[in-house]
PDB file of N, CA, C and O in Angstrom:
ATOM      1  N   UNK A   1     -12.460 205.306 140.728  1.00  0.00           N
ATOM      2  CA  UNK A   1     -11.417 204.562 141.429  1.00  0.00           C
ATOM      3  C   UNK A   1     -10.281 205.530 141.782  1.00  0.00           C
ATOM      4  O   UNK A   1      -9.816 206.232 140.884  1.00  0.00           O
ATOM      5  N   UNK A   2      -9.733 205.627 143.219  1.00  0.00           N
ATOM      6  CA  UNK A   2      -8.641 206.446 143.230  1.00  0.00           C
ATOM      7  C   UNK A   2      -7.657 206.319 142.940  1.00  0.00           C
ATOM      8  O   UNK A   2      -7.489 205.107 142.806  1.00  0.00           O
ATOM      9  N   UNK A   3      -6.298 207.125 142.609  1.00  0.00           N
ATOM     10  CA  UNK A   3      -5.625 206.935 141.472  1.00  0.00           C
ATOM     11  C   UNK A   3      -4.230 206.286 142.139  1.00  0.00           C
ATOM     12  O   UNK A   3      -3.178 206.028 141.553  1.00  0.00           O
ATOM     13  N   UNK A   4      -4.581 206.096 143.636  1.00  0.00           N
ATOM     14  CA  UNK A   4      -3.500 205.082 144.205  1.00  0.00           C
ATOM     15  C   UNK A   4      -3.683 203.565 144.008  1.00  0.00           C
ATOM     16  O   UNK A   4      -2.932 202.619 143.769  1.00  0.00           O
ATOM     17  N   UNK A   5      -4.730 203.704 144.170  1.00  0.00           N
ATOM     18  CA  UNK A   5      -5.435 201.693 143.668  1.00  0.00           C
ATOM     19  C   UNK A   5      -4.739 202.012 142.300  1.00  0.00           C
ATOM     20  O   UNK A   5      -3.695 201.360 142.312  1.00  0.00           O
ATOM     21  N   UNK A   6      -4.840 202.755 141.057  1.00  0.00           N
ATOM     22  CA  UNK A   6      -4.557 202.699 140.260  1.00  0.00           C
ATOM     23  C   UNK A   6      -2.780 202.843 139.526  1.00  0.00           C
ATOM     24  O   UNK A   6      -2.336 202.958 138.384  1.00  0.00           O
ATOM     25  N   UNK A   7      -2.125 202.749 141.038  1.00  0.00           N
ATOM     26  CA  UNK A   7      -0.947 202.675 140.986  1.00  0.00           C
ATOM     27  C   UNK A   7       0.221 202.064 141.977  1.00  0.00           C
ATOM     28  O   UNK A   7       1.393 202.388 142.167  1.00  0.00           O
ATOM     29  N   UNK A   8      -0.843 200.772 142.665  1.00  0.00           N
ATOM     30  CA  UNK A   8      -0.308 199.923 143.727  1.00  0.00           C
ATOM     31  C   UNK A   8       1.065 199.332 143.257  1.00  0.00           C
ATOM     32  O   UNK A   8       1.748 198.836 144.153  1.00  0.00           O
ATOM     33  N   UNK A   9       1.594 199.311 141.926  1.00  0.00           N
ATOM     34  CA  UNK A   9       2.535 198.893 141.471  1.00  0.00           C
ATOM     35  C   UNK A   9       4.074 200.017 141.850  1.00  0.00           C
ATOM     36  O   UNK A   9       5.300 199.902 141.849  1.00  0.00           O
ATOM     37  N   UNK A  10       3.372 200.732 142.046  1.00  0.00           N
ATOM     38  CA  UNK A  10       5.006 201.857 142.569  1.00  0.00           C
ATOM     39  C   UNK A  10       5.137 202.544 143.949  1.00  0.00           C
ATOM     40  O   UNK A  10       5.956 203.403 144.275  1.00  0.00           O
ATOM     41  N   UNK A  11       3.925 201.850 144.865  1.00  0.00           N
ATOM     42  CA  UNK A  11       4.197 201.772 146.228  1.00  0.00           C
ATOM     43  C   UNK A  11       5.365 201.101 146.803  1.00  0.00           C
ATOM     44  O   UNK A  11       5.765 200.008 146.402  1.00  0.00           O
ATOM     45  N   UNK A  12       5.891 201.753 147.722  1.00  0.00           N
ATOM     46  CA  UNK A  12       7.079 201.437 148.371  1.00  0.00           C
ATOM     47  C   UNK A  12       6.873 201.997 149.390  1.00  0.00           C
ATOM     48  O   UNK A  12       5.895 202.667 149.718  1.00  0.00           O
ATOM     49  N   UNK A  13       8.494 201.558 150.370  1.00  0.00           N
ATOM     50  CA  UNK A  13       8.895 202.259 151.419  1.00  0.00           C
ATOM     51  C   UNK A  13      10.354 202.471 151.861  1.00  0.00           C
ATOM     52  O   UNK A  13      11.233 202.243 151.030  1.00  0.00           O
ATOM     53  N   UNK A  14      10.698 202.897 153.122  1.00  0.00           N
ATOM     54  CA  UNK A  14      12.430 203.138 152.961  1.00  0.00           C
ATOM     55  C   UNK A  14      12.719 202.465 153.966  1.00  0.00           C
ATOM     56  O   UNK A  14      11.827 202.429 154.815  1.00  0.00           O
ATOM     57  N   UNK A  15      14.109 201.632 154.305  1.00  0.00           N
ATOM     58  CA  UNK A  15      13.692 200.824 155.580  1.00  0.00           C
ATOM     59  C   UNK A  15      13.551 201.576 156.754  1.00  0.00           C
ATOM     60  O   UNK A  15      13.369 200.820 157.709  1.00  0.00           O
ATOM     61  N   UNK A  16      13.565 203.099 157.159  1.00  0.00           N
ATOM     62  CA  UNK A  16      12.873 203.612 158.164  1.00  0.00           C
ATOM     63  C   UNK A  16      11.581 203.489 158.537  1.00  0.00           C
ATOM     64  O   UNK A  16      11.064 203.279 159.635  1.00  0.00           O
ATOM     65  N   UNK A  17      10.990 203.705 157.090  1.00  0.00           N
ATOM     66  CA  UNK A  17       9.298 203.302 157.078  1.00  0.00           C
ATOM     67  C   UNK A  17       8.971 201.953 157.295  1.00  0.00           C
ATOM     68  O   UNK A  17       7.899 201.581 157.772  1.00  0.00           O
ATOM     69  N   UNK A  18       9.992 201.140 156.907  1.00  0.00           N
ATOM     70  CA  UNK A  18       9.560 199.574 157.458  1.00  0.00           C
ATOM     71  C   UNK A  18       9.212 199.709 158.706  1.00  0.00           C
ATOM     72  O   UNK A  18       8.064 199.710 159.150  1.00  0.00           O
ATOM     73  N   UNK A  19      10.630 199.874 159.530  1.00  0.00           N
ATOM     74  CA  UNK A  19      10.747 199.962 160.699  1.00  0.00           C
ATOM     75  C   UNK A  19       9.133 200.883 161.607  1.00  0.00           C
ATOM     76  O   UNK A  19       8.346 200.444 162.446  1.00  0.00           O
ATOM     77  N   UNK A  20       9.201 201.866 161.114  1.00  0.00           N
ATOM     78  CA  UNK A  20       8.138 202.932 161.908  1.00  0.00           C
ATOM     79  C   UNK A  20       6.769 201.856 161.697  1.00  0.00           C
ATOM     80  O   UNK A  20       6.134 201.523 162.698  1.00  0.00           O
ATOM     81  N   UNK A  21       6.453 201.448 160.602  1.00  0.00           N
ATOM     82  CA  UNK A  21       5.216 200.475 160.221  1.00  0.00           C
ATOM     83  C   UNK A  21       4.911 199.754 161.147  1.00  0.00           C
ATOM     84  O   UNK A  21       3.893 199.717 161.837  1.00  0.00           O
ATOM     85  N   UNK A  22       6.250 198.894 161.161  1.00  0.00           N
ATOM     86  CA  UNK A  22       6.206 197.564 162.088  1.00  0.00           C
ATOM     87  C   UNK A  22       5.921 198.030 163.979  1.00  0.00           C
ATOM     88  O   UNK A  22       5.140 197.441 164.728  1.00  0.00           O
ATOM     89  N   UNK A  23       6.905 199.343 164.391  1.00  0.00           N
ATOM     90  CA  UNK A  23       6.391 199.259 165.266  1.00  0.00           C
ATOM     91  C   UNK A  23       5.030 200.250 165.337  1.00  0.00           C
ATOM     92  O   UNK A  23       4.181 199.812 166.114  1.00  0.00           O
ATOM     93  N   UNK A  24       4.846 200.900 164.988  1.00  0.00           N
ATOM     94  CA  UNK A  24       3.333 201.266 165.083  1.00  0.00           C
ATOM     95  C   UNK A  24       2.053 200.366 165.281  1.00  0.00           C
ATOM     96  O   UNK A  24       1.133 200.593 166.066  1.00  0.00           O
ATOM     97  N   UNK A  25       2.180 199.243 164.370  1.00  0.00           N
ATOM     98  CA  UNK A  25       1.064 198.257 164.290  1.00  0.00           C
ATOM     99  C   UNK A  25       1.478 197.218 164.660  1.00  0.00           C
ATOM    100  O   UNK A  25       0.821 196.185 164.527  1.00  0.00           O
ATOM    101  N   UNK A  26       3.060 197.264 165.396  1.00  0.00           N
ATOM    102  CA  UNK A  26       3.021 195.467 166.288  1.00  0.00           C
ATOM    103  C   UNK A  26       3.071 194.622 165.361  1.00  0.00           C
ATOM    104  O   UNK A  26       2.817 193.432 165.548  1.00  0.00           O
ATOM    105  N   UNK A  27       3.502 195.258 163.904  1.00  0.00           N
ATOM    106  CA  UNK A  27       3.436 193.910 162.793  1.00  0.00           C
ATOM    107  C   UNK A  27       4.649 192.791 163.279  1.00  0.00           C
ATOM    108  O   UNK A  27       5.520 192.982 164.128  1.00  0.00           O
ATOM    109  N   UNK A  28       4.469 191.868 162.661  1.00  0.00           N
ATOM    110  CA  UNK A  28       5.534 190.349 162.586  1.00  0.00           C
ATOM    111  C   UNK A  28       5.401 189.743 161.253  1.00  0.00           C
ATOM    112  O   UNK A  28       5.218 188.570 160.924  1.00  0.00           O
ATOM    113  N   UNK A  29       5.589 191.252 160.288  1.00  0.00           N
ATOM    114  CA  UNK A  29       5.488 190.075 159.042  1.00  0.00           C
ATOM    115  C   UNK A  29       6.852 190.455 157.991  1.00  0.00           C
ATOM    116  O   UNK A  29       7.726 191.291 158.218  1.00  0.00           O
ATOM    117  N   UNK A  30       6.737 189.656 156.914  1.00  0.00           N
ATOM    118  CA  UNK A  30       8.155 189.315 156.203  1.00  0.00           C
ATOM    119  C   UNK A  30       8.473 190.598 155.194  1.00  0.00           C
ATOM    120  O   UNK A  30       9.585 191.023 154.878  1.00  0.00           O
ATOM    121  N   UNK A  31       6.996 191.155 154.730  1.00  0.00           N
ATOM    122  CA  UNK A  31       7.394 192.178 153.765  1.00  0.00           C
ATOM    123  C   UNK A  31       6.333 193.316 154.272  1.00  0.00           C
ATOM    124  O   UNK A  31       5.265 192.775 153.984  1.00  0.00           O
ATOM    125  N   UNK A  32       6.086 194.270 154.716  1.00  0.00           N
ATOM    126  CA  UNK A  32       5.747 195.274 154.921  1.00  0.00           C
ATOM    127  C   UNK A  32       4.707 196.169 153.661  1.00  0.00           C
ATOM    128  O   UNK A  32       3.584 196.672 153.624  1.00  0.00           O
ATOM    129  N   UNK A  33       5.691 196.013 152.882  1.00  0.00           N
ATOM    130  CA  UNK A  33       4.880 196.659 151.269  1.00  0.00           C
ATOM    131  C   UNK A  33       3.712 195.625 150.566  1.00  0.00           C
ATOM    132  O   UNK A  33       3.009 195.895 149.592  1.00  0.00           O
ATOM    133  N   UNK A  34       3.719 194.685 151.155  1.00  0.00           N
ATOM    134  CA  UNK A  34       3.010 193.877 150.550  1.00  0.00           C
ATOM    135  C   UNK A  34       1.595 193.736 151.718  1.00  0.00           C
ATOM    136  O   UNK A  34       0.413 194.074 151.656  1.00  0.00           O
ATOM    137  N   UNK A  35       2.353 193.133 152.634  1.00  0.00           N
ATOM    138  CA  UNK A  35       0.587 193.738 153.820  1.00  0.00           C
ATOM    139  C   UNK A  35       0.057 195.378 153.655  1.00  0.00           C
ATOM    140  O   UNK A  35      -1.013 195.807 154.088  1.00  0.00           O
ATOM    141  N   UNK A  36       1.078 196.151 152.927  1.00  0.00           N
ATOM    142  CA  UNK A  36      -0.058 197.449 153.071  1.00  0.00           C
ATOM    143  C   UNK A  36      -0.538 197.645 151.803  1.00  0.00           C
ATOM    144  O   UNK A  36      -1.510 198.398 151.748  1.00  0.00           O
ATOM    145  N   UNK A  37      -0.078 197.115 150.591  1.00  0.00           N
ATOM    146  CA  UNK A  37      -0.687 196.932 149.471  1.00  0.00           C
ATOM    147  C   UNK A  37      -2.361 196.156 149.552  1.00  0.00           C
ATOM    148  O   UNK A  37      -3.484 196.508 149.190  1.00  0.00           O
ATOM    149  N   UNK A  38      -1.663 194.685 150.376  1.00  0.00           N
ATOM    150  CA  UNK A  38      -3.140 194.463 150.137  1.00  0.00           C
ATOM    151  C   UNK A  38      -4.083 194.846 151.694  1.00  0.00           C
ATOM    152  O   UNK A  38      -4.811 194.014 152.236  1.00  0.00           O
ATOM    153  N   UNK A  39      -3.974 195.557 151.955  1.00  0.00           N
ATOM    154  CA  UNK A  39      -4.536 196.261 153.011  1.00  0.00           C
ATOM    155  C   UNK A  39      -5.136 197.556 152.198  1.00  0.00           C
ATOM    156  O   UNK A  39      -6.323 197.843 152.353  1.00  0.00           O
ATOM    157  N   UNK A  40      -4.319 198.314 151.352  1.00  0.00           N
ATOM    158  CA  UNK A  40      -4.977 199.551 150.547  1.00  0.00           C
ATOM    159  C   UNK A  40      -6.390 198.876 149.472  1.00  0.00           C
ATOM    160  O   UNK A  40      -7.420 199.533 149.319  1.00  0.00           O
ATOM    161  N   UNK A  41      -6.208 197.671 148.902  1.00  0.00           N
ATOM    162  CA  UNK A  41      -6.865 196.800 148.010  1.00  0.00           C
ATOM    163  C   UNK A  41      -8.114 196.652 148.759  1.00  0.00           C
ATOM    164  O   UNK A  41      -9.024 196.314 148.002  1.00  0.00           O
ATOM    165  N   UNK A  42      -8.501 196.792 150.043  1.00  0.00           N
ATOM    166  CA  UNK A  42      -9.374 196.443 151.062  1.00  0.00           C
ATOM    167  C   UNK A  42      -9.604 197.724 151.767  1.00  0.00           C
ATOM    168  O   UNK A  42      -9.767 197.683 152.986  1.00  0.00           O
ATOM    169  N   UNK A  43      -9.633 198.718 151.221  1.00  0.00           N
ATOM    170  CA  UNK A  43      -9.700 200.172 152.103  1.00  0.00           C
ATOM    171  C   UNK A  43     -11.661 200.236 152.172  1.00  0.00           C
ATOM    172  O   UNK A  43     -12.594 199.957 151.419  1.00  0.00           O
ATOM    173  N   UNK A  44     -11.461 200.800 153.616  1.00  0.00           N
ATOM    174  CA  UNK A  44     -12.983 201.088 153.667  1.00  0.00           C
ATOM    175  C   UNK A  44     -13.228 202.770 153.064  1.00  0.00           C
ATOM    176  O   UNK A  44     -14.364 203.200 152.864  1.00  0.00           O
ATOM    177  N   UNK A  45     -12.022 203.574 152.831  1.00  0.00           N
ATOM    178  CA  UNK A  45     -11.787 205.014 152.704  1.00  0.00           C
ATOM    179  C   UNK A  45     -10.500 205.286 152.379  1.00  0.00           C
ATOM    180  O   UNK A  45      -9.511 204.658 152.757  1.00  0.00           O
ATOM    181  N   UNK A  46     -10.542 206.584 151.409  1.00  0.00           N
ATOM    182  CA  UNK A  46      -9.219 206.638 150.762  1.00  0.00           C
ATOM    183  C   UNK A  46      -9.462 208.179 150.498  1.00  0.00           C
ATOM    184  O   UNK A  46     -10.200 208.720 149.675  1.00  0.00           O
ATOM    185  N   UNK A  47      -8.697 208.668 151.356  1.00  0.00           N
ATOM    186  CA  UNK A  47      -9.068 210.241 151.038  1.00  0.00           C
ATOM    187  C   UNK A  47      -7.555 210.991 150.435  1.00  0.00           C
ATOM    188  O   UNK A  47      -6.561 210.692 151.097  1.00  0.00           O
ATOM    189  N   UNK A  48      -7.334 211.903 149.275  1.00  0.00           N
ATOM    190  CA  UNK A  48      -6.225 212.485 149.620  1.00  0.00           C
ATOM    191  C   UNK A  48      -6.504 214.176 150.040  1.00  0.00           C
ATOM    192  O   UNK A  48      -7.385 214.958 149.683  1.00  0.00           O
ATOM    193  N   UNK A  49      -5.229 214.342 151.036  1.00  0.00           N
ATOM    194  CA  UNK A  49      -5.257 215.931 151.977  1.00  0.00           C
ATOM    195  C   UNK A  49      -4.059 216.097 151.508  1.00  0.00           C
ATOM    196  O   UNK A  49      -3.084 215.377 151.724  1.00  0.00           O
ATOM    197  N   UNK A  50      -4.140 217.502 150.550  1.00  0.00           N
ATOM    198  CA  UNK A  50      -2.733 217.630 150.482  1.00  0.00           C
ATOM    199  C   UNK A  50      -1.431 217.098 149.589  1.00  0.00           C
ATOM    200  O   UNK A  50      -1.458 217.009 148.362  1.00  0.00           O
ATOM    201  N   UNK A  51      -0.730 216.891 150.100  1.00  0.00           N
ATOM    202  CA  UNK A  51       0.103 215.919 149.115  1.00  0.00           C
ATOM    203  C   UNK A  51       0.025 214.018 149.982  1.00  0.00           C
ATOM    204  O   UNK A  51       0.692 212.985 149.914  1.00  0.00           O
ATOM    205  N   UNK A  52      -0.700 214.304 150.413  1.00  0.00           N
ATOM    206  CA  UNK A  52      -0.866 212.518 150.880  1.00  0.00           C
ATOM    207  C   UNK A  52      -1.882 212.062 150.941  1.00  0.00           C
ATOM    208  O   UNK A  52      -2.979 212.620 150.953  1.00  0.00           O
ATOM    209  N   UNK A  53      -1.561 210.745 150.997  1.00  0.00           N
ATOM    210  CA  UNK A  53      -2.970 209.771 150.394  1.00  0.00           C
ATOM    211  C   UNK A  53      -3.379 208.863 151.727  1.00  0.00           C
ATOM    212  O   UNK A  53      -3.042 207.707 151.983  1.00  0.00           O
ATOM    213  N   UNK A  54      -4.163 209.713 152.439  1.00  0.00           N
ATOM    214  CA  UNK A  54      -4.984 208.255 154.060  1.00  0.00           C
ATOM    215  C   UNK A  54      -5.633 207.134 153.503  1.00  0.00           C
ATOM    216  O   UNK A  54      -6.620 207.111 152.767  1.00  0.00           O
ATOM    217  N   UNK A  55      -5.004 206.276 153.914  1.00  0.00           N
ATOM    218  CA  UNK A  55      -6.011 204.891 154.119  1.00  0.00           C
ATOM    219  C   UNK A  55      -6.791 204.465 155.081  1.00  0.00           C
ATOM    220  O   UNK A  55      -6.259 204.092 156.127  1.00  0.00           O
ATOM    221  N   UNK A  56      -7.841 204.436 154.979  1.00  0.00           N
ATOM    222  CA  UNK A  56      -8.517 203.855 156.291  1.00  0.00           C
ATOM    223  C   UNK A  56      -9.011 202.319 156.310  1.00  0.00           C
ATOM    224  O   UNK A  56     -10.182 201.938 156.295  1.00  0.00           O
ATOM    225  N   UNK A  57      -8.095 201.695 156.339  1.00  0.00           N
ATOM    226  CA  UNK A  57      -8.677 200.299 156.844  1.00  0.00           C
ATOM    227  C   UNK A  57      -8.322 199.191 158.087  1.00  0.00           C
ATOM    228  O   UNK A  57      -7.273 198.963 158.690  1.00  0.00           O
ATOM    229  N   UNK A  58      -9.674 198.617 158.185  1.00  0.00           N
ATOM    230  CA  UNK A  58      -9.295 197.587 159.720  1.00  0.00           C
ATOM    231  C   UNK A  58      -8.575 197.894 160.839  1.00  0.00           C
ATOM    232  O   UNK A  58      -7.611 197.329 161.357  1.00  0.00           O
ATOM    233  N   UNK A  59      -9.533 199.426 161.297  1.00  0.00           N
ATOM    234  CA  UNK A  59      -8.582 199.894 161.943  1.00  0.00           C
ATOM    235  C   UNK A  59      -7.002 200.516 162.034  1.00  0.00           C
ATOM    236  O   UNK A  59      -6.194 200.769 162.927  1.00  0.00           O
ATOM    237  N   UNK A  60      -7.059 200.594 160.736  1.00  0.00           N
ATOM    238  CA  UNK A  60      -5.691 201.174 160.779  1.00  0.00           C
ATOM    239  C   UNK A  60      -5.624 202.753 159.915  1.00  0.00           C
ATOM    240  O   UNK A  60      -6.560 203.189 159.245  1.00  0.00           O
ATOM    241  N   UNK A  61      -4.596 203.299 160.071  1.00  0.00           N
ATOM    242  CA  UNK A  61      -4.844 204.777 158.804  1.00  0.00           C
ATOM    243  C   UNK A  61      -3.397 204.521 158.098  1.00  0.00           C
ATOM    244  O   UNK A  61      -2.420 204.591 158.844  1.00  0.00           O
ATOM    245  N   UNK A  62      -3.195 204.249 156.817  1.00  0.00           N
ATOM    246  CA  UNK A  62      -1.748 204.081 156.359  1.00  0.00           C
ATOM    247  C   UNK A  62      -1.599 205.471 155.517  1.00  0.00           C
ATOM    248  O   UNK A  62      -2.484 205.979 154.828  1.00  0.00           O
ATOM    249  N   UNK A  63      -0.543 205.873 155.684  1.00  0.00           N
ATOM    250  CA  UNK A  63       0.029 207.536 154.755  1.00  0.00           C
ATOM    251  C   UNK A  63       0.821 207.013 153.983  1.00  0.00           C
ATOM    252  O   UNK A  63       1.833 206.414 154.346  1.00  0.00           O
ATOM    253  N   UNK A  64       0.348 207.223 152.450  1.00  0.00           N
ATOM    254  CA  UNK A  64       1.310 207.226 151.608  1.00  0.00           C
ATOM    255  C   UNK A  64       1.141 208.359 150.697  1.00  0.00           C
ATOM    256  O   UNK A  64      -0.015 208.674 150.416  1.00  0.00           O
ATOM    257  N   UNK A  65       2.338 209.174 150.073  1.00  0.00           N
ATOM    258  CA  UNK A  65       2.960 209.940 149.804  1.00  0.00           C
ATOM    259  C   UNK A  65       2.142 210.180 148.630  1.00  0.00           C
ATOM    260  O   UNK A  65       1.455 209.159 148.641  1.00  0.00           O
ATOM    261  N   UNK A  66       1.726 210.908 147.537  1.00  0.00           N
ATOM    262  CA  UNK A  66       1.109 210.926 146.560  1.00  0.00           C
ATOM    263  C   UNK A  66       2.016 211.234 145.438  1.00  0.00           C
ATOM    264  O   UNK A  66       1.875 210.770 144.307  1.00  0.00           O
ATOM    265  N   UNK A  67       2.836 211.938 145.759  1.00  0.00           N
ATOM    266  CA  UNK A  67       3.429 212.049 144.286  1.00  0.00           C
ATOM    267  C   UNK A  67       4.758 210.556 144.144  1.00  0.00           C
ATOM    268  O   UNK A  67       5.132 209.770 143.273  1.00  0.00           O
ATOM    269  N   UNK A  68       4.932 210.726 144.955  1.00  0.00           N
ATOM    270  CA  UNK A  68       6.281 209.303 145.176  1.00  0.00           C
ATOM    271  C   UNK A  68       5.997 208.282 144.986  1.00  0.00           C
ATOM    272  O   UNK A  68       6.683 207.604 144.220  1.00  0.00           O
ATOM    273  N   UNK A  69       4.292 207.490 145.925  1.00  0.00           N
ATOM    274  CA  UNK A  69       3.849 206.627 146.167  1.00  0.00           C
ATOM    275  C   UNK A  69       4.586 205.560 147.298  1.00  0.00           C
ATOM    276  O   UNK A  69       4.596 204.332 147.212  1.00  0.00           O
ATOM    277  N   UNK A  70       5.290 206.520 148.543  1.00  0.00           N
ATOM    278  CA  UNK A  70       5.971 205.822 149.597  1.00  0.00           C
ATOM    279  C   UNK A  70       5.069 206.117 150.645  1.00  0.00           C
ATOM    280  O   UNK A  70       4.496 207.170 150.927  1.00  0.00           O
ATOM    281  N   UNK A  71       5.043 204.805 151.262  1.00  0.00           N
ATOM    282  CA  UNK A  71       4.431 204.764 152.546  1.00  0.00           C
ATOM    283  C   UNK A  71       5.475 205.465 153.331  1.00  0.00           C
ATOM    284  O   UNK A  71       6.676 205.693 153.186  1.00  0.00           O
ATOM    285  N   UNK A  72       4.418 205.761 154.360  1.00  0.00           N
ATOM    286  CA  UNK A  72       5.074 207.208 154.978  1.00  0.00           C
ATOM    287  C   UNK A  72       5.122 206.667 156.325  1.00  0.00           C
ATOM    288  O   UNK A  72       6.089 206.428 157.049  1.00  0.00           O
ATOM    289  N   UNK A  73       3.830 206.522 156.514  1.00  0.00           N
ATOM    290  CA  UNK A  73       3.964 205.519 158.033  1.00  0.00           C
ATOM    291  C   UNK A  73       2.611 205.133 158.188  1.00  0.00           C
ATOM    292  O   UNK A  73       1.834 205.716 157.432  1.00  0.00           O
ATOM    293  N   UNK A  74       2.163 204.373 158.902  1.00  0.00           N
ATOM    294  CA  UNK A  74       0.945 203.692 159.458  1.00  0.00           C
ATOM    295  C   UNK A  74       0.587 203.489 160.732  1.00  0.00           C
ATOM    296  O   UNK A  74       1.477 202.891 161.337  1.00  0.00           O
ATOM    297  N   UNK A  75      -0.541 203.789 161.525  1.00  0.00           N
ATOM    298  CA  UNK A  75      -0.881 203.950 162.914  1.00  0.00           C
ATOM    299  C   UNK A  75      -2.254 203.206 163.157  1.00  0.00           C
ATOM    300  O   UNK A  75      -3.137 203.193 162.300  1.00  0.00           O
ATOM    301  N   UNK A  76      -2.356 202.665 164.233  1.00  0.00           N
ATOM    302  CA  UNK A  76      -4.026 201.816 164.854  1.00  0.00           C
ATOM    303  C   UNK A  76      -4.598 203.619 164.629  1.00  0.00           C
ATOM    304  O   UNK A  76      -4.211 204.761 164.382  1.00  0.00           O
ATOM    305  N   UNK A  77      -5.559 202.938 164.879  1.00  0.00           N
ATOM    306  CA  UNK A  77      -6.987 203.716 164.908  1.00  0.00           C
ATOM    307  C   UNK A  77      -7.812 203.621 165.820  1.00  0.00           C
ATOM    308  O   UNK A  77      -8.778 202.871 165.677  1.00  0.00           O
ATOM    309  N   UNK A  78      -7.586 204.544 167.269  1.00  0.00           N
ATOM    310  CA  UNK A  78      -8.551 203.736 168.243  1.00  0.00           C
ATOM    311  C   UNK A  78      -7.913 202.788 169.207  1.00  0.00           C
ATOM    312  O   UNK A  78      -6.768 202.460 168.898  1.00  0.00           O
ATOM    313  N   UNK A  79      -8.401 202.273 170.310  1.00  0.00           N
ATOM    314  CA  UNK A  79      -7.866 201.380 171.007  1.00  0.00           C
ATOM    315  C   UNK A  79      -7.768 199.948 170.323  1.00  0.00           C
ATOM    316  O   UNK A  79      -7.008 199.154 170.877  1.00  0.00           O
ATOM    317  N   UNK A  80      -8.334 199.593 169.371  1.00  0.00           N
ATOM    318  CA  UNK A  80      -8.683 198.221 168.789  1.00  0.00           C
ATOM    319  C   UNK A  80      -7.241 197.973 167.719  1.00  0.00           C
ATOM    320  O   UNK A  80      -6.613 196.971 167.374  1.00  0.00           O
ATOM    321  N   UNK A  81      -7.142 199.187 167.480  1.00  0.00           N
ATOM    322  CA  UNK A  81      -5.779 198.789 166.154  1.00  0.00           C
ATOM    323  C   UNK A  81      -6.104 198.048 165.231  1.00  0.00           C
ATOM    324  O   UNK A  81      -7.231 197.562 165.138  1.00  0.00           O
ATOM    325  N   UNK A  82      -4.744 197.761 164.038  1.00  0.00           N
ATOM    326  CA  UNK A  82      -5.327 196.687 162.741  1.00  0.00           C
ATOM    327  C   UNK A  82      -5.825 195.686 163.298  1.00  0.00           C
ATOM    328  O   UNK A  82      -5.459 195.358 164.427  1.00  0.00           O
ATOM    329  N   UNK A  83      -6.722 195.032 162.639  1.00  0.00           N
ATOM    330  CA  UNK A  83      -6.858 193.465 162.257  1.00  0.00           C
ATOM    331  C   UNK A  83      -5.635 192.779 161.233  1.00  0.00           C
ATOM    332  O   UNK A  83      -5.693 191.592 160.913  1.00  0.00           O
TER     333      UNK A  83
END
């Protein structure tokens, strides 16, 4: 199990990263940390490069930080983007 699933509890973000999240993926939702929590919970791939941790799910790639555990930012994947 990778050791970010194993530490979904100290994921965060800063409200820049809200902001960059939301517009990257066109989100409209109330908490940000919580759709990418359970979006990481549902990863089809979880690679870390470096000092950061890719998510790959539903079309989307989310960066979060590895030693911090802050989302960094999140981008579609492709013309299709999240689900």
């Amino acid at each position: 199990m990778s050791d970010l699933l194993n530490h979904l509890d100290k994921i965060k973000t800063t409200e820049l990263g809200v902001m960059r999240i939301k517009r990257n993926l066109n989100l409209d939702v109330p908490d940000v940390v919580t759709w990418c929590k359970e979006k990481i919970m549902k990863a089809d791939e979880i690679l870390k490069k470096g000092k950061n941790w890719y998510v790959q799910v539903e079309g989307c790639i989310i960066t979060v930080n590895a030693s911090s555990f802050t989302i960094i930012t999140a981008h579609k994947e492709g013309k299709e983007g999240c689900k």
